[in-house]
N, C-alpha and C positions, 0 to 999 in steps of 0.2 A: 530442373526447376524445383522450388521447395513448394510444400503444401499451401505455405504462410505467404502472406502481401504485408501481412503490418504484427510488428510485437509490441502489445502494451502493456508499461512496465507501473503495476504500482509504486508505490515512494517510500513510504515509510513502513520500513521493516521489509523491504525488498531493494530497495537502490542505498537507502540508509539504515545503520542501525539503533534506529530511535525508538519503536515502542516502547521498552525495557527504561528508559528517562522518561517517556510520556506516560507509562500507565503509576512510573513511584509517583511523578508528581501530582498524577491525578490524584492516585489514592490518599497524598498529603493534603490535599488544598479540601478534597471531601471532607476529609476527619476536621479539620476546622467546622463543619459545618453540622456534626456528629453526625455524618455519616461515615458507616464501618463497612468499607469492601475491603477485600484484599486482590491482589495481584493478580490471581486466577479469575479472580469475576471480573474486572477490566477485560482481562486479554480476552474471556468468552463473550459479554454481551457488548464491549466497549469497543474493540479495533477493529480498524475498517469500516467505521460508520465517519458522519460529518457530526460534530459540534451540535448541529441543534437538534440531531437524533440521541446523543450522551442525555442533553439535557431535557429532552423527553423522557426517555428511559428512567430518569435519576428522580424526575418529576411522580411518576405512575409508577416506581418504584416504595418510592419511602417518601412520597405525599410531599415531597421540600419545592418551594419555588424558590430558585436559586437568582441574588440578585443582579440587575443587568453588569455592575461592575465585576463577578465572580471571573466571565470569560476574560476582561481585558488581561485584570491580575494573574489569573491563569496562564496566559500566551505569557505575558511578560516573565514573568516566573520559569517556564518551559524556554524559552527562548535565551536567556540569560543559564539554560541549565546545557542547553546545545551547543552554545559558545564554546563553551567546558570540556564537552564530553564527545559532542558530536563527530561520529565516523562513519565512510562509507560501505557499505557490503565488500568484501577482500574478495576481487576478479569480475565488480560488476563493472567495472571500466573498460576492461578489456572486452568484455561481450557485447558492450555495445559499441565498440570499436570495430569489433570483427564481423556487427550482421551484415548480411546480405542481401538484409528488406530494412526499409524505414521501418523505425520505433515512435513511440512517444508517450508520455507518463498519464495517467488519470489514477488521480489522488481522491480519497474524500477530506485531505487538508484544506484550509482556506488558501485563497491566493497569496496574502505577507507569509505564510508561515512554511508554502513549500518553497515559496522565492528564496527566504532566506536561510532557508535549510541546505536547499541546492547551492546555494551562495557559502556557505559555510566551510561544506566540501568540495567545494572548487568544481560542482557539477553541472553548473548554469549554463554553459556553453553548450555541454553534449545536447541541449534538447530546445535550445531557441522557444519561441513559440509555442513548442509541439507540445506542451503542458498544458491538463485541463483538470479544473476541480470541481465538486459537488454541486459549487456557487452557480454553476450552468447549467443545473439540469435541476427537474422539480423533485424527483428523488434520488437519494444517496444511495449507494449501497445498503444491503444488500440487491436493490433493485437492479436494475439491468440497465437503466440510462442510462448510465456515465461511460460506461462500456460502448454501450450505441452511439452515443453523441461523438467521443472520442473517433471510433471506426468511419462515423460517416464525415467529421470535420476531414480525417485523412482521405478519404475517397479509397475505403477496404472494405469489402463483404464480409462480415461477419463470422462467416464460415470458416473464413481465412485467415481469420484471428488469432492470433496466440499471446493470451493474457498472465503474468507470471504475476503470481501475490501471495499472500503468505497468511492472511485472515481467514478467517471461518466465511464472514460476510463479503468480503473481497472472491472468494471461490464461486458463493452462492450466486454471485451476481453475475462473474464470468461466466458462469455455468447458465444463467437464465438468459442471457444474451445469444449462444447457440454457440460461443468460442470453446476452442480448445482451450484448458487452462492447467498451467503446470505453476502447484503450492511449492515456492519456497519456503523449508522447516530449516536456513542456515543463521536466522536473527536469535540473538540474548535471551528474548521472551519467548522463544517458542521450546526452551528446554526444559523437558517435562511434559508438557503438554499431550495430550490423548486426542489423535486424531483418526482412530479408526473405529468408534462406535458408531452401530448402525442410522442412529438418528442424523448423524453429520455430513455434509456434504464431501463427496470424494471426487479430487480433482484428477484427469488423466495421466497427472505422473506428478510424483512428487521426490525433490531434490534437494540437498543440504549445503553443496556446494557448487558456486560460479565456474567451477573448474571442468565440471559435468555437463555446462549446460548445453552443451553440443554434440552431446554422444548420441543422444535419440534421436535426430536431425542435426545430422551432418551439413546438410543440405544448405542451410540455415547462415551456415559460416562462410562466408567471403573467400574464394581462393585465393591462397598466397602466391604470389608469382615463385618461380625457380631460383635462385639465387644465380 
């Protein structure tokens, strides 16, 4: 028997590899508004939150109230850049083909935007239903909701959780929740990136590639029958 009863998969920048599109576009559509981030300050205080924590952030940051048409423009603009470019993580199909416990995704996306991301990469099927966003709970990541709400929609103790993400905030949250959490570092945006100074949250195992994600629980993986 495995440790796990449920694997909860974030979405972007763990099933897809879109932060690397989301955070150029962000930092485009910002500098319209002269504001100056670059790439690295998206990826640290910007991924793995929801929309209206960016625009808090960006609010108490550099003083901007940003106007209510910014986000439509924004989605539309990211969305028409997914069309383009959008692809999925290489071996996350197979692992979720091959568990041996229900899955299921909780994003801090909105619900149009994992729909058709998922839709994009032909990933809508693997997960039915079993898709939850931020929009369901009162806080986002890094909070621990989204994690809770997701384990208990499944009927999984927490304990028994094993959350794969790839964010700083995404980690904090699994980690605040009481799950085991293993950081995916195999997306576009995470190259370069410093993830072992002492202020940072440290997830239970950290992995680069879909091809691995079975070695440390075997257990995990579906037996194949004998040929």
């Amino acid at each position: 028997m495995t440790d796990y009863e449920l694997v909860i998969f974030d979405c972007d920048g763990v099933l897809i590899d879109s932060e690397l599109i989301s955070a150029r576009m962000l930092v485009a559509e910002l500098a319209n508004w002269q504001v100056d981030v670059d790439l690295a300050y998206v990826v640290h205080h910007f991924l793995g939150r929801s929309y209206p924590v960016v625009i808090s952030q960006i609010r108490k940051e550099f003083g901007l109230e940003l106007p209510p048409e910014f986000e439509a423009d924004y989605r539309a603009r990211l969305l028409a850049a997914f069309d383009e470019e959008l692809e999925e993580m290489p071996g996350v199909r197979e692992v979720i083909a091959a568990l041996a416990v229900p899955c299921c995704v909780a994003t801090s996306s909105s619900p149009p935007r994992v729909e058709r991301a998922l839709e994009i990469v032909g990933m809508s099927g693997l997960f039915g239903d079993r898709v939850y966003t931020a929009s369901e709970v009162s806080r986002g990541k890094p909070a621990p909701d989204l994690f809770l709400h997701a384990a208990a929609k499944m009927g999984a103790a927490p304990k028994r959780c094993l959350v794969i993400e790839d964010s700083l905030n995404g980690v904090r949250a699994g980690l605040s929740a009481g799950m085991t959490v293993w950081q995916f570092t195999g997306g576009s945006h995470m190259s370069g990136v410093a993830l072992d100074a002492p202020d940072l949250p440290q997830a239970h195992r950290r992995f680069a590639s879909f091809g691995d994600f079975f070695h440390p629980a075997p257990s995990l993986e579906r037996t194949r029958p004998i040929p």
